[in-house]
C-alpha positions in Angstrom: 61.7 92.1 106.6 64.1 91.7 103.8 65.1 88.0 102.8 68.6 87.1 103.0 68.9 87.3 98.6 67.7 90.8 99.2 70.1 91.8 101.5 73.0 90.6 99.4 71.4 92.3 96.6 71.5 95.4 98.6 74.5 95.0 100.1 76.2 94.1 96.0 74.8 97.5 94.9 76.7 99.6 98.2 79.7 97.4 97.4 81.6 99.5 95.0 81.2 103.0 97.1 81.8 101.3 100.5 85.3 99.2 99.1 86.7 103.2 97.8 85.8 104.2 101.1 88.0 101.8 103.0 90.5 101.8 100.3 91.1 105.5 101.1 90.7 105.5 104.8 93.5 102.7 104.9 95.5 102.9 101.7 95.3 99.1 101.8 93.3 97.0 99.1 93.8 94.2 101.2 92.4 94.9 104.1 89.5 97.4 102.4 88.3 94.0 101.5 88.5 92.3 104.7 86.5 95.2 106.0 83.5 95.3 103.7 83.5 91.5 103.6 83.7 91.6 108.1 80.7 94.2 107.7 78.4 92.5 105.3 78.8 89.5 108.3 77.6 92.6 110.7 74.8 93.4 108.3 73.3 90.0 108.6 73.6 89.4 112.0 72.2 93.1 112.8 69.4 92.7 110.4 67.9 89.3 111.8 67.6 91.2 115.0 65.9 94.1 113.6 65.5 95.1 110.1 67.7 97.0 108.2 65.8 99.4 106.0 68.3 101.6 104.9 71.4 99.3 103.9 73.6 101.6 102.6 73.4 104.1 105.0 73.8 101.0 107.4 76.9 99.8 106.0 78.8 103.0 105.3 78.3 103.8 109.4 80.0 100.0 109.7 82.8 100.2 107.1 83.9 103.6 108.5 83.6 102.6 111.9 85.4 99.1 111.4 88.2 101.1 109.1 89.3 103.5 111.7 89.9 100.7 114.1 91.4 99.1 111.4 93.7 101.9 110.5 95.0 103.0 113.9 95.7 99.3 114.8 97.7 99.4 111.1 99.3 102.8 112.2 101.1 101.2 115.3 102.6 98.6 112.8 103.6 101.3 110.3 105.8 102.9 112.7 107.6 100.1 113.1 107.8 99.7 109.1 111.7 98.8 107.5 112.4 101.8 105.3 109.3 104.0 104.0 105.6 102.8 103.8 103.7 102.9 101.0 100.1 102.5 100.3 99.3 99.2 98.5 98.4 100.1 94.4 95.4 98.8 92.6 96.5 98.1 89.2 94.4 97.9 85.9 90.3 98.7 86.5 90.2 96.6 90.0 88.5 99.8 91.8 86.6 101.1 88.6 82.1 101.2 89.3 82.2 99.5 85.8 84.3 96.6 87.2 82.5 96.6 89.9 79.3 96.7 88.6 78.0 99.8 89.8 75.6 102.2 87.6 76.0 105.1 90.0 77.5 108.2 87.5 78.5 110.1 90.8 81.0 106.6 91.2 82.3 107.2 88.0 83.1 111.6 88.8 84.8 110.4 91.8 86.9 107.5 90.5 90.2 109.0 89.2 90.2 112.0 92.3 89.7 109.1 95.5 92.3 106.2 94.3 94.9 108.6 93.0 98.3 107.4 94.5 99.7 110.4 95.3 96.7 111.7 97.0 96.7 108.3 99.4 100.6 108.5 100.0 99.9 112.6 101.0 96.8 111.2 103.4 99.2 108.9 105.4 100.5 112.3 107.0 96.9 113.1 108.7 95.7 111.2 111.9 93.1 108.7 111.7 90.2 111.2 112.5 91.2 113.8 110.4 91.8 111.6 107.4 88.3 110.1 107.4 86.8 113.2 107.8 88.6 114.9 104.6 87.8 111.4 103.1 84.3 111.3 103.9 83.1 114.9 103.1 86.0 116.3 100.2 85.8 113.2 98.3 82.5 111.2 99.0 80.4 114.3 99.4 78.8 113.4 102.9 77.5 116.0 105.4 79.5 117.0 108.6 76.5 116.2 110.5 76.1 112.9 108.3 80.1 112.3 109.0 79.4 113.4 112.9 76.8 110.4 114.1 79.4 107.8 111.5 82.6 108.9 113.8 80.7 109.0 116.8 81.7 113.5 117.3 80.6 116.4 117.0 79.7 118.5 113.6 82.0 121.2 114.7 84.7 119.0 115.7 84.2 116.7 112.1 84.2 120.4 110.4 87.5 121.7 112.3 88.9 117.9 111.4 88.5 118.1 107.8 89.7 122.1 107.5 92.9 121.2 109.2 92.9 118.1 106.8 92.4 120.1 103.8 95.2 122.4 104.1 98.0 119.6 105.2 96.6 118.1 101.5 96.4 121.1 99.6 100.3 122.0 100.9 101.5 117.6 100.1 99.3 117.0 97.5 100.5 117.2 93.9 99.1 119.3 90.9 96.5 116.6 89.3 95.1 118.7 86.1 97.5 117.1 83.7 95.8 115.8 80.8 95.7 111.9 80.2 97.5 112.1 77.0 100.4 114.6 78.6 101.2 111.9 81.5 100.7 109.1 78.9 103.5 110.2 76.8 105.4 111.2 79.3 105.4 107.8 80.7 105.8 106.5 77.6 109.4 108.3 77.2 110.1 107.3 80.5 109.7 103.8 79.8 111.8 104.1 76.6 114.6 106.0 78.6 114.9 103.7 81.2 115.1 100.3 79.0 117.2 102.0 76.7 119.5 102.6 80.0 121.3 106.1 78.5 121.6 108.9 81.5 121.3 111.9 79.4 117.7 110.4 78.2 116.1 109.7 81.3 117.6 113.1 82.8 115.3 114.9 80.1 112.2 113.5 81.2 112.5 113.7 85.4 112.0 116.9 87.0 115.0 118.6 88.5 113.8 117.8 92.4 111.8 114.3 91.6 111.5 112.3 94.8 111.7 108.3 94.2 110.5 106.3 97.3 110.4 102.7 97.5 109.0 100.3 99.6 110.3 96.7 99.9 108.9 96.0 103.1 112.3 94.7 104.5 111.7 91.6 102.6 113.3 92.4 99.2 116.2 95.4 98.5 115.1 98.8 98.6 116.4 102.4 99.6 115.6 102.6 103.0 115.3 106.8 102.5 113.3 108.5 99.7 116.4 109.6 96.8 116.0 113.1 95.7 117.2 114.9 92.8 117.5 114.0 88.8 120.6 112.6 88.9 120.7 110.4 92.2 116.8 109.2 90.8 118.2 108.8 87.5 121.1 106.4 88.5 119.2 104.5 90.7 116.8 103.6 88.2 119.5 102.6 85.9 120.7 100.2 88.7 117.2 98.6 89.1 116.4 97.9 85.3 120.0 96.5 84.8 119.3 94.1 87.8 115.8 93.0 86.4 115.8 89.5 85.5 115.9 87.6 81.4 112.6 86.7 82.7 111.0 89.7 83.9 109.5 92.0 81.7 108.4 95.6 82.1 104.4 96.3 81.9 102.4 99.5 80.6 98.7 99.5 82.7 97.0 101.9 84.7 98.6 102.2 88.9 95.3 103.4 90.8 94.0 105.0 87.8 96.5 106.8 85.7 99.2 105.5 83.5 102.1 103.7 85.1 104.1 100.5 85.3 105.1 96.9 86.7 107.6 94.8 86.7 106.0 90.9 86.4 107.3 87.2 86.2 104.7 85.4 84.4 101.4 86.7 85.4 103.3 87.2 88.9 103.7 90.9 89.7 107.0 91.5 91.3 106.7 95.8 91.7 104.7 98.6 90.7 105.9 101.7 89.7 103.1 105.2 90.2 104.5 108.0 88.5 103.5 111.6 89.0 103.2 113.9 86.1 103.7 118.2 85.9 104.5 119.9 82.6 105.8 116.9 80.6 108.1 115.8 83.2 107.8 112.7 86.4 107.5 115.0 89.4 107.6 111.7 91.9 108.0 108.1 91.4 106.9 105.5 94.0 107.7 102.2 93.2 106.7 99.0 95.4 108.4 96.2 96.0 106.9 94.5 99.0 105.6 91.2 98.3 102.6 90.8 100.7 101.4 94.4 98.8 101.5 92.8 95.4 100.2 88.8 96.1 96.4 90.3 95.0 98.2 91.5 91.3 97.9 89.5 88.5 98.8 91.1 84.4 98.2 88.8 81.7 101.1 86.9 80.4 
């Protein structure tokens, strides 16, 4: 029987995979926490009544399990949402195996593809069952007979779960082969366009049919409907940047691991701005606002 040190130890190592996984399942940082933390709880009491020999394996069945009550529970309030929802960003390397300690390389391939913020705003139009079953299988890799005994269904139902998945993400999801240095520069002249506040500047850098959606959680001012179009987008950017205060200042720093922005007070982050990239221009901007989604965000003063 493992000792207690060795179960931390094992449980440590699992950390970084299982914390994606319920990042992903429920688009909350916050609460992927509370779920791995709640599970490592489960761990110890389950192993002093039998041993645990295979921890991971163990723990993923927990985290998943625990997550999809999690996330259905989290869907009811959702519905009930002021204005639109948006998942809560990870800013900086928070999510990163390196941060995290993990020595895995597969953690590293999957990295960029499973935290994408697009990707987890296009996963909040699946169902509970069908998102963990895209999650689990197209992102982490894991067997539909693997993903059946987690879930508690069958392999064919897991399998016809995940197809119907796929093609609601493949028809939402945004064109993600832009190179690093292409969205870098092109949020580079965003930045420059919107704090040098001229129209005709930030028109040339926004796609003709960008979406911006923001999310103030009903506690701060936001557009209760997603603003389409370059010009409406345009304008009401111009309107948030001249309200920003002396005191804030405008922050470059990876949003769920690609280039993007926040707005902070100190070391206080007061909104986060994820900005999609196609062909040199922003394609969608999502830009959160809602306090309780940014009290775990810190950038250095």
């Amino acid at each position: 029987m493992r000792t207690e040190a060795e179960l931390a130890e094992a449980y440590e190592q699992a950390r970084p995979r299982l914390l994606r996984i319920a990042y992903v399942v429920l688009g909350s940082y916050t609460e992927a926490e509370d779920v791995v933390s709640d599970c490592w709880l489960r761990l110890a009491e389950a192993n002093a009544r039998e041993p645990v020999l295979d921890v991971e394996a163990w723990a993923t069945v927990a985290v998943v399990r625990r997550a999809q009550d999690v996330l259905r529970s989290a869907r009811v309030r959702r519905e009930r949402y002021v204005g639109p929802w948006l998942p809560e960003p990870v800013v900086g390397d928070a999510l990163h195996p390196r941060h995290l300690g993990s020595v895995d390389p597969a953690d590293r391939v999957t990295l960029d593809d499973t935290v994408s913020f697009a990707l987890l705003v296009v996963l909040e139009t699946l169902s509970p069952a069908e998102r963990t079953a895209w999650v689990l299988h197209d992102l982490f890799g894991m067997e539909f007979s693997e993903i059946a005994r987690v879930v508690g269904r069958s392999s064919a139902a897991v399998r016809q779960l995940a197809t119907r998945a796929r093609r609601h993400v493949a028809a939402g999801a945004p064109r993600v082969d832009v190179d690093a240095a292409e969205h870098e520069a092109t949020v580079a002249a965003f930045t420059r366009a919107a704090a040098g506040g001229d129209l005709a500047d930030l028109l040339a850098v926004l796609d003709p049919d960008v979406t911006l959606t923001s999310d103030g959680g009903g506690k701060v001012t936001a557009a209760r409907r997603p603003v389409h179009g370059a010009d409406r987008v345009a304008r009401f950017l111009l309107g948030v940047t001249r309200r920003l205060g002396p005191d804030e200042r405008v922050v470059l720093l990876d949003v769920n691991g690609a280039r993007g922005l926040a707005v902070a007070r100190g070391e206080t982050v007061t909104a986060v701005v994820s900005l999609t990239v196609w062909e040199g221009r922003i394609t969608r901007i999502d830009l959160v606002m809602a306090p309780d989604k940014l009290v775990h965000l810190r950038v250095p003063d």
